[in-house]
C-alpha positions as CSV (number, residue, x, y, z in Angstrom):
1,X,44.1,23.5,33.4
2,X,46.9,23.4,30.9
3,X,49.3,25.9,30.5
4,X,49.1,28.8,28.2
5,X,51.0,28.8,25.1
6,X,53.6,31.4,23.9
7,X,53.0,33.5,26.8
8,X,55.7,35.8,25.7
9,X,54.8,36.1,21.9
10,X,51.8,38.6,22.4
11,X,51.7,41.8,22.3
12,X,51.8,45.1,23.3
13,X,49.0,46.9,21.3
14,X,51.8,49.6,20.0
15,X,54.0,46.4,18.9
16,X,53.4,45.9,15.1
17,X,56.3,43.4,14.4
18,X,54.4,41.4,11.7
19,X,57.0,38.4,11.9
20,X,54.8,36.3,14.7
21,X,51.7,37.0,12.7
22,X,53.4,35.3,9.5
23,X,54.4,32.3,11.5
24,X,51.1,32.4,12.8
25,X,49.1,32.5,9.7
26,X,51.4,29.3,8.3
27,X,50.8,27.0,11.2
28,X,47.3,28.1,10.2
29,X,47.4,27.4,6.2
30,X,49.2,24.1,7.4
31,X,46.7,22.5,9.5
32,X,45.0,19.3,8.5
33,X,41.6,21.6,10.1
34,X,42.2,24.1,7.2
35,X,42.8,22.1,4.3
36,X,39.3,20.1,5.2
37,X,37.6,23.3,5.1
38,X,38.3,22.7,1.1
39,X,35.2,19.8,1.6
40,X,33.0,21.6,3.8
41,X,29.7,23.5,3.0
42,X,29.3,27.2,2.3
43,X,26.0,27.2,1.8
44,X,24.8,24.2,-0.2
45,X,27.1,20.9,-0.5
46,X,28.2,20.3,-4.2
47,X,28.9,16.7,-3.7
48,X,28.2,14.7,-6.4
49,X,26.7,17.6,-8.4
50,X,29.5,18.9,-10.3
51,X,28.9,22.7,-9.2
52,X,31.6,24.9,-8.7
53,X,30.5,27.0,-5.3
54,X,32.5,28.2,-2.8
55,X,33.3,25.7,0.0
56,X,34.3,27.2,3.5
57,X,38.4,27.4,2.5
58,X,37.5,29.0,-0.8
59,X,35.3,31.4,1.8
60,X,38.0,32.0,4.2
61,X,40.4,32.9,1.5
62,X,38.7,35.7,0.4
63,X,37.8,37.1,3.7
64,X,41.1,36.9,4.3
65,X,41.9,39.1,1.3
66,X,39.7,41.7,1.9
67,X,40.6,41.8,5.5
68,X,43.8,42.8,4.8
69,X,42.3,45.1,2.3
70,X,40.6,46.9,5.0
71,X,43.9,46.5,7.6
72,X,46.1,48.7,4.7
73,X,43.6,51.3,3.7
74,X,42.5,52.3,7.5
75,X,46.6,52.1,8.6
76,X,47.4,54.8,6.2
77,X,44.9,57.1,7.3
78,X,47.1,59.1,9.8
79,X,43.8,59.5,11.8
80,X,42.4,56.3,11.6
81,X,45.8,55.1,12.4
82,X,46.0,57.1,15.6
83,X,42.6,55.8,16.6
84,X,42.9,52.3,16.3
85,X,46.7,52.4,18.2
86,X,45.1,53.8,21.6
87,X,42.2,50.6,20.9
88,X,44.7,48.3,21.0
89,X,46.6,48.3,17.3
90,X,45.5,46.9,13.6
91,X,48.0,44.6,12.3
92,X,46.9,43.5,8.4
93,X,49.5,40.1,9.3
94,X,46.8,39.9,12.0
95,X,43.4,40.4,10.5
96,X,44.6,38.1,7.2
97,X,45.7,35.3,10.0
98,X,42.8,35.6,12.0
99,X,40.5,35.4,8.6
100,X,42.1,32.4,7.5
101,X,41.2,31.0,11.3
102,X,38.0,31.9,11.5
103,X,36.0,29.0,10.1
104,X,38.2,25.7,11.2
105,X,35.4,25.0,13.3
106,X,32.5,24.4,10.9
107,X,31.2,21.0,11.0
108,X,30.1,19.0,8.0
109,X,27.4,20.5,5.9
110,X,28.6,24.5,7.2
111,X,25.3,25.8,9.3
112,X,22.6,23.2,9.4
113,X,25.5,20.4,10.6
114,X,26.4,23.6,13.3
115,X,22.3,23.5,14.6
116,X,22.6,19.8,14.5
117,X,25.3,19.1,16.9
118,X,24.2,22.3,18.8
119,X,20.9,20.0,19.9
120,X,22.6,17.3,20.2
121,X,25.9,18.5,22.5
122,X,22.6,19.9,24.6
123,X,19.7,17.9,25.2
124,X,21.8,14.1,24.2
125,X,25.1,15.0,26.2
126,X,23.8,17.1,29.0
127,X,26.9,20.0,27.4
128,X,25.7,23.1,28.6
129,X,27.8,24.8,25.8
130,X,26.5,23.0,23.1
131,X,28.0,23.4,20.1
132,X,28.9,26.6,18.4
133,X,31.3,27.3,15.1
134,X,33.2,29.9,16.3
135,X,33.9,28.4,19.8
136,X,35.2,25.3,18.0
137,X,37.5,27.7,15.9
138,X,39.0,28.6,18.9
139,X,39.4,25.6,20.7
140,X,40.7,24.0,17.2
141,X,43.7,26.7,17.5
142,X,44.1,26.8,21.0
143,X,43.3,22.8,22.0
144,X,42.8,20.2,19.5
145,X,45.2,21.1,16.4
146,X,48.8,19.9,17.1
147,X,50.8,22.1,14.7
148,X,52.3,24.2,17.1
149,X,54.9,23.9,19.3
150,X,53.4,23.1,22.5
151,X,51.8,19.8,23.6
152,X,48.1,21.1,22.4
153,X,46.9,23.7,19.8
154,X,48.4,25.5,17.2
155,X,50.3,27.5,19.9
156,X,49.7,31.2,18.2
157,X,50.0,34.3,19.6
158,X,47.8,36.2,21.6
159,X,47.0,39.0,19.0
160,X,45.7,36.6,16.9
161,X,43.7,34.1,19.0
162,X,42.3,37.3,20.0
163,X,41.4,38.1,16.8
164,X,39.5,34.8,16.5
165,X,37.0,35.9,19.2
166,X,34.3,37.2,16.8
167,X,31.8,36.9,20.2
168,X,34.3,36.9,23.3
169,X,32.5,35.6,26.0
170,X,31.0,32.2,26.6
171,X,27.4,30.9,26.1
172,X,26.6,31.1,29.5
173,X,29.1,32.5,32.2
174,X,31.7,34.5,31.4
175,X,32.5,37.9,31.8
176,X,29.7,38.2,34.7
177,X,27.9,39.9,34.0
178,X,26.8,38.6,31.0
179,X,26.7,40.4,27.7
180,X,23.3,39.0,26.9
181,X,22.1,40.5,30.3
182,X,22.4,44.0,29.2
183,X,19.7,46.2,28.1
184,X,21.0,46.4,24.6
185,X,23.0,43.1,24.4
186,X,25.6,43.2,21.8
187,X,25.5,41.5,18.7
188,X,25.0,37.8,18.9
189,X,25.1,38.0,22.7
190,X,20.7,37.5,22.8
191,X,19.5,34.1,23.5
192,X,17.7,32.7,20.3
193,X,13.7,33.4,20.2
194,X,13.8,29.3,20.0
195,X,15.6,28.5,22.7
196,X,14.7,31.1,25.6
197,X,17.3,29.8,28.4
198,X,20.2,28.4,26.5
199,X,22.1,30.9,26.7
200,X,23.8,33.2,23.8
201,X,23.0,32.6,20.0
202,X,26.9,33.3,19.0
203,X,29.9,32.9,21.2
204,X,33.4,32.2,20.8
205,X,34.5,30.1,23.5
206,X,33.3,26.9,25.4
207,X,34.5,27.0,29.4
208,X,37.3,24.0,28.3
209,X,38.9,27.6,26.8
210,X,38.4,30.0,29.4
211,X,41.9,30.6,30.4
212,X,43.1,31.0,27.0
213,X,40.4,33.3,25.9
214,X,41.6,36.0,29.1
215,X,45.1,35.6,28.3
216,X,44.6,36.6,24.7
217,X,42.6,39.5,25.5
218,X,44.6,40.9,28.6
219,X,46.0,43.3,26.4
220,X,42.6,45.0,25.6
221,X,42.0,45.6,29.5
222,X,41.3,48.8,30.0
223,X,41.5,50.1,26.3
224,X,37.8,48.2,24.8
225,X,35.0,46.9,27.1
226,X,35.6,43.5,28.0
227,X,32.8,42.1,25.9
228,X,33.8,44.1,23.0
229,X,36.0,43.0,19.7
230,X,39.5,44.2,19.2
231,X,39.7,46.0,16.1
232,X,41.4,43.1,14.5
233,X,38.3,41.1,15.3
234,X,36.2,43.2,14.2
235,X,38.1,43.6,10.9
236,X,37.6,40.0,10.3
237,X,34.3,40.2,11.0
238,X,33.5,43.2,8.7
239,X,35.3,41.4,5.5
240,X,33.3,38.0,6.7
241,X,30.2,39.9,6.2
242,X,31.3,41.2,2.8
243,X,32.5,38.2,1.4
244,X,29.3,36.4,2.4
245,X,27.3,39.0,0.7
246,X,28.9,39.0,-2.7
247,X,29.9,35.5,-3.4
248,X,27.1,33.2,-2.3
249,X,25.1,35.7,-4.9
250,X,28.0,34.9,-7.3
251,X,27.6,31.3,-6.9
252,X,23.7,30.6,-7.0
253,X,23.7,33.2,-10.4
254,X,26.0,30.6,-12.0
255,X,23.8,27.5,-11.4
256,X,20.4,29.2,-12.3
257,X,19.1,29.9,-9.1
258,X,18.7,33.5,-8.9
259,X,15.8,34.5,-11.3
260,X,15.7,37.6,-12.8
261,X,11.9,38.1,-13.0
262,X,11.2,36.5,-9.3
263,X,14.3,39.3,-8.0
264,X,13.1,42.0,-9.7
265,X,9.5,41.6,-8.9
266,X,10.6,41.7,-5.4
267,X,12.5,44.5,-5.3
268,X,10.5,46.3,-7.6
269,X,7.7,45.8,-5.5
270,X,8.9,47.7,-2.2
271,X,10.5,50.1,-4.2
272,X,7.2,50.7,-6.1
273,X,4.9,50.5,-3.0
274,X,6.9,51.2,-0.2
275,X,4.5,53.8,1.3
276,X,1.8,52.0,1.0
277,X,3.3,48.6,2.7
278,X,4.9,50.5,5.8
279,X,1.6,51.0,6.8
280,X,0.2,48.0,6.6
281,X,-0.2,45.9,10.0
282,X,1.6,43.0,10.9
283,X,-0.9,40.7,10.9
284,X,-1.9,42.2,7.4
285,X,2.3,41.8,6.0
286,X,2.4,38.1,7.4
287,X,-0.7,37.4,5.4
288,X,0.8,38.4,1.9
289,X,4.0,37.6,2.6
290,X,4.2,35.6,-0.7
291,X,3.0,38.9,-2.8
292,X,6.1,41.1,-4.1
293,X,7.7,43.3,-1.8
294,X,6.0,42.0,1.3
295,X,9.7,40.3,2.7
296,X,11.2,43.2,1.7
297,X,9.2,44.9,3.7
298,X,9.5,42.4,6.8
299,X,13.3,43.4,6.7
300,X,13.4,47.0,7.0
301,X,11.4,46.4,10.3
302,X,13.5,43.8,11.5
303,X,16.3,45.9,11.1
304,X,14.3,48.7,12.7
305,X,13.8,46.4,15.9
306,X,17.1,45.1,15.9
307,X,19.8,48.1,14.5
308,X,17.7,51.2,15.1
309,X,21.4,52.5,15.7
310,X,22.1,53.1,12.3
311,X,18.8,52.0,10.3
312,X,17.4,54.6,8.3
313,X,14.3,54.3,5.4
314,X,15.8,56.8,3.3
315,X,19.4,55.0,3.0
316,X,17.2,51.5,3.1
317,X,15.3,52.5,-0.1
318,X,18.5,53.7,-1.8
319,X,20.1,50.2,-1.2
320,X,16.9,48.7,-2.4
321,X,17.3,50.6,-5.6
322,X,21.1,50.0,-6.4
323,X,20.5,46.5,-5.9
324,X,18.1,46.7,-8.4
325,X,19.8,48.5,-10.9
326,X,23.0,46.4,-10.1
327,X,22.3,43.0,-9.2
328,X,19.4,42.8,-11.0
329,X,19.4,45.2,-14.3
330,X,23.1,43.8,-14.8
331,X,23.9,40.9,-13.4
332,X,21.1,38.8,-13.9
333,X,19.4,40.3,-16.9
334,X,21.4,38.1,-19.1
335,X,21.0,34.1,-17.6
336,X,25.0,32.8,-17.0
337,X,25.8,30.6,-19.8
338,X,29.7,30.0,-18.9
339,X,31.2,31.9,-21.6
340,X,34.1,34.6,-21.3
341,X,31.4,37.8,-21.1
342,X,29.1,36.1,-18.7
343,X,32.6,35.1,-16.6
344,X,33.8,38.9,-16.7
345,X,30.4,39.8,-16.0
346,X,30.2,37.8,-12.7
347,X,34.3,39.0,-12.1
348,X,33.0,42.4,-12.8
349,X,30.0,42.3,-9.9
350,X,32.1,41.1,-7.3
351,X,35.2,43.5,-8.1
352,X,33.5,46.1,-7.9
353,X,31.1,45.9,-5.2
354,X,33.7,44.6,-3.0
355,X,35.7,47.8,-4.0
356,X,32.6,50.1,-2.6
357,X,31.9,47.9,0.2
358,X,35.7,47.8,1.9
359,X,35.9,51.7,1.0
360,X,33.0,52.3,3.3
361,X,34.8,50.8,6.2
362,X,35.2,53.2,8.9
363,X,36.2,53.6,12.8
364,X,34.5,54.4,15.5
365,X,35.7,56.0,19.0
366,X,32.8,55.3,20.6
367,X,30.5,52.4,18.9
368,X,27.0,51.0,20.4
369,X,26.7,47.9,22.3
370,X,25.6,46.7,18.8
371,X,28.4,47.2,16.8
372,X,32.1,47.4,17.4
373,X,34.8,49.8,16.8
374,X,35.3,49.0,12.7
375,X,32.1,49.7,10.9
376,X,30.5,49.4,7.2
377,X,29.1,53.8,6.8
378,X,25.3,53.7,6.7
379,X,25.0,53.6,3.0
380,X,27.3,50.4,2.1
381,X,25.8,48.7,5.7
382,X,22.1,48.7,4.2
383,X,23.4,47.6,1.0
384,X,24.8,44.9,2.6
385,X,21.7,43.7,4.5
386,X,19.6,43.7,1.0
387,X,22.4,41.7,-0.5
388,X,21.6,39.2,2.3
389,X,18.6,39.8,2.2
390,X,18.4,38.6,-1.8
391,X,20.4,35.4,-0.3
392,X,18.3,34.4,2.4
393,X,14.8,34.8,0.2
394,X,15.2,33.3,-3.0
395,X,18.6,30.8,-1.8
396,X,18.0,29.5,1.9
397,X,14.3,29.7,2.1
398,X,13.7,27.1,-1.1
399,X,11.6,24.0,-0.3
400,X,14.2,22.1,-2.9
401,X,17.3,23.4,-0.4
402,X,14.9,22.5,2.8
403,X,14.8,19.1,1.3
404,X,18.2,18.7,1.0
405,X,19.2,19.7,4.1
406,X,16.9,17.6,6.2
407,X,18.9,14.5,4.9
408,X,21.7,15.7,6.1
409,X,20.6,16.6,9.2
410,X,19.2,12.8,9.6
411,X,22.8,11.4,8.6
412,X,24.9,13.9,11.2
413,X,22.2,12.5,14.2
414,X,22.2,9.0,13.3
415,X,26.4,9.4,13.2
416,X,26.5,11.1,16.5
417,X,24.3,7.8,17.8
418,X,26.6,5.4,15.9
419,X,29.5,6.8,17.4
420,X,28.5,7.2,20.9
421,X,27.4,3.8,20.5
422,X,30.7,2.1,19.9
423,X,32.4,4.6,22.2
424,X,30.5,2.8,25.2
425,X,30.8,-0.6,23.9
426,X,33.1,-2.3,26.6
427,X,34.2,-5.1,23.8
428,X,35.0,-2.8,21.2
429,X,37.1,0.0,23.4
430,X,40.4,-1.2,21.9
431,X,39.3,-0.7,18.7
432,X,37.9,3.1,18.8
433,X,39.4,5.1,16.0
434,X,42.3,6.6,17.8
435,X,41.7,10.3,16.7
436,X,38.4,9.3,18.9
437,X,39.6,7.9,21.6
438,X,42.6,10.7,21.9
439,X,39.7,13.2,22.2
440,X,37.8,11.5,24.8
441,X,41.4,11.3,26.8
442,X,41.5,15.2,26.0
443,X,38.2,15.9,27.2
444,X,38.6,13.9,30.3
445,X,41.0,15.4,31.6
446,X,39.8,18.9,30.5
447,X,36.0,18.2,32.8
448,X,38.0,16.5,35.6
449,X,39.8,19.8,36.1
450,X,37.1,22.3,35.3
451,X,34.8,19.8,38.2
452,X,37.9,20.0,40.6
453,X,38.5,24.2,39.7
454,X,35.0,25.0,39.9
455,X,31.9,22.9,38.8
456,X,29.4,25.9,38.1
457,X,31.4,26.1,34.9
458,X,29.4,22.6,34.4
459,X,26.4,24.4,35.1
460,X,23.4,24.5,32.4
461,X,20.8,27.0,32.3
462,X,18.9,24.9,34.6
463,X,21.3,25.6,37.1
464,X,21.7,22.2,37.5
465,X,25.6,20.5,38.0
466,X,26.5,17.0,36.8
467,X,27.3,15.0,39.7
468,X,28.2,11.4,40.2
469,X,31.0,9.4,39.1
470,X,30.8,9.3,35.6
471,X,29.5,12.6,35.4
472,X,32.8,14.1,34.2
473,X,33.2,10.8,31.7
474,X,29.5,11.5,29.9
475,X,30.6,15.1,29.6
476,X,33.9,13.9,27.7
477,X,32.4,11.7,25.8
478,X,29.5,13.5,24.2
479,X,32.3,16.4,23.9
480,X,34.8,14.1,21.9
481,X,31.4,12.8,19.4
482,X,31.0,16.2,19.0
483,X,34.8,17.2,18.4
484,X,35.4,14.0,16.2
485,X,32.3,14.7,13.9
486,X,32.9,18.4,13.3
487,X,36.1,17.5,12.7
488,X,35.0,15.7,9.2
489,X,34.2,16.6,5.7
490,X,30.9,16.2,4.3
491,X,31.8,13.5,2.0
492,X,33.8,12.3,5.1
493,X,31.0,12.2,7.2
494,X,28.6,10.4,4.4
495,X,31.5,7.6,4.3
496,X,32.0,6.9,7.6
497,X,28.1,6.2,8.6
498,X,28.0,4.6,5.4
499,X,31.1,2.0,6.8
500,X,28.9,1.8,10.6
501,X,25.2,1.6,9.0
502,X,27.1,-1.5,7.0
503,X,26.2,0.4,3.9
504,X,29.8,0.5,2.0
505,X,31.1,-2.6,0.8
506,X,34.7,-1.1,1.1
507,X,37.0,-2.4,4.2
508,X,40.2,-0.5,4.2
509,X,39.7,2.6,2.0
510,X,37.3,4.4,4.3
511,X,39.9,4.0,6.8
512,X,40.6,8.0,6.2
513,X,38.1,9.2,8.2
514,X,39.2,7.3,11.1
């Protein structure tokens, strides 16, 4: 395997010395991988629309803001201070690198392009890691970005790749045992009710990163379990969550999308009739599951069955009702019409409910398998889940967004089979795109040594290892498809099939994608 980068520029968790961290964060700010970000999905792509929404850099930027907002408050708690040192140390330089970091990875068209290339990486390429955001984040940083000063990778330090690791293991093998073999697996860690056999949902890091991933954790030994976040991780994770939960409500407000009288009607109706729906049976909730309140209703016993560590009906119903007197009473009483009130308005929502939501951060000595040592208290984590919750219902769950969606999840496979295509086309080999046929050499060399080092890493969860002589050539090539097309914009992506589908009339100027 390659060497480790900057083996000397960790850390010790008492060693605070911000300077690597700001080097860090602007080999970061000035990768080619982060400046795409500015034409990648949040939630739905604005191309061609004219909407203003959050794209995944304007996303990263603000969870990299209230990151460090967390970082500052807890380090000037003397106790929370004291707390976090023997964990392994809280560096806001850290967290605010690690926040801008943690979404390089997102392929075109943000989650849906992610399940895409997940199947694809699978059952077309025979990958047994598949394809995962976060794990691409990392090898982005520690493989594929030049900007450092090694031969590969952004070169950063330990600390921060560390910090990356929202899920630190892989999706399959490493640490044994397994995370998602545990009796209460830790977040993310479960294999999808979809996919029994796959392996985890989340993870941070595919076996080509495996070294990396234990060097930038060695620090941790001994001081978090080794499946755990660092506190710096879990930082970034906490202000991911909140910056997810305010602005994507933020966004789909200004276009119309949120309705005031579908909203309310929802909330109103748990809040209303929440007696008599918790004791209605499942069968009975899945039938009226369009009536008000019913969803609702569907997630307090999700979270019951999934966070029964901290859930609780009585701080449930109170989210439920500031939500409604907040979100709902305020923000979307009057419809956003783009003038100064309605733009302090919106400013005035996410201000302030940001405010609550990073003053409700806390630390924990001792957390559960299902949450780490940096925590949202009981009240602001419920509120968070209905915030969500308000997303996921009347946003992601729209036949109109469905629609959408399902086109793009056409154009990324029939890309994937395009490019594949001319990657084993023996008269066309000298002219592959050379970003494309630098990441096959990568990812050659990368399965040649994993096969020589130890070829259960290869291993899917049929237990079955690619043999034969182009077994370790397949691998690389479906892994440098996979590399090159997450590697694109959306509007990127929609050029380039358009230029192999013979679509675009244009010769040269598409040439930017190559």
């Amino acid at each position: 395997m390659r060497e480790i980068r900057r083996s000397g520029a960790g850390r010790s968790p008492s060693d605070l010395s911000a300077h690597p961290y700001r080097v860090d964060r602007d080999r970061i700010t000035a990768s080619p991988f982060f400046a795409r970000l500015g034409g990648v999905t949040q939630v739905v792509s604005p191309t061609g629309s004219g909407l203003l929404l959050h794209n995944r850099l304007t996303h990263s930027l603000k969870v990299a803001q209230i990151a460090r907002g967390i970082a500052e408050r807890l380090t000037a708690d003397p106790a929370a201070q004291r707390l976090v040192a023997k964990l392994g140390g809280l560096s806001a330089d850290v967290v605010e690198a690690a926040s801008l970091a943690h979404d390089l990875g997102h392929p075109p068209f943000g989650h849906l392009g992610e399940q895409v290339l997940d199947r694809l990486a699978r059952n077309r390429f025979g990958l047994a890691d598949g394809f995962e955001g976060n794990a691409q984040s990392f090898r982005i940083v520690t493989t594929i970005d030049t900007g450092g000063t090694a031969t590969a990778g952004l070169d950063l330090t330990a600390a921060v790749r560390a910090a990356v690791l929202k899920y630190p293991w892989t999706r399959l093998s490493h640490p044994h045992p397994h995370p998602r073999t545990m009796a209460v697996p830790p977040r993310g860690s479960a294999e999808p009710d979809d996919s029994p056999g796959t392996g985890s949902a989340k993870f941070s890091a595919y076996v080509t990163e495996l070294d990396d991933l234990d060097q930038s954790r060695a620090a941790f030994l001994g001081r978090i379990p080794e499946w755990q976040q660092t506190v710096e991780a879990a930082v970034m994770d906490t202000a991911d969550d909140i910056a997810y939960a305010i602005h994507d409500l933020d966004d789909f407000h200004r276009v119309g999308v949120l309705q005031h009288a579908t909203v309310w009607a929802e909330l109103h109706g748990w809040l209303s009739r929440a007696a008599e729906l918790r004791n209605l049976s499942e069968d009975e909730l899945a039938d009226r599951a369009r009536q008000p309140g019913h969803a609702l209703e569907g997630l307090r016993r999700r979270l019951h069955w999934k966070d029964s560590w901290i859930v609780d009906d009585e701080a449930f119903a109170e989210a439920v009702d500031r939500v409604e007197r907040e979100v709902v009473d305020r923000l979307l009483a009057v419809p956003f019409d783009g003038s100064v009130e309605a733009e302090q308005a919106v400013a005035s929502f996410s201000a302030s409910w940001t405010s609550r939501l990073v003053a409700g951060v806390e630390v924990l000595a001792e957390p559960t398998n299902r949450s780490a040592n940096i925590v949202l208290a009981p009240r602001q984590w419920h509120e968070v889940q209905v915030l969500k919750f308000v997303h996921r219902h009347f946003v992601l769950l729209r036949p109109d967004l469905a629609l959408h969606q399902r086109g793009q999840a056409r154009l990324l496979t029939a890309l994937v089979e395009a490019l594949e295509q001319w990657l084993t086309d023996r008269m066309e080999a000298a002219r592959l795109p050379r970003r494309l046929h630098d990441l096959v050499e990568l990812a050659h060399e990368e399965y040649r040594s994993l096969a020589a080092r130890d070829a259960s890493l290869l291993t899917g969860p049929t237990g079955e290892i690619p043999s034969g002589p182009d077994a370790v050539a397949s691998l690389a090539r479906g892994r440098a498809v996979v590399d090159f097309v997450a590697s694109l914009s959306d509007r990127q992506a929609v050029a380039l099939l358009d230029a192999l589908s013979g679509r675009s009339g244009q010769t040269w100027t598409d040439a930017f994608v190559l």
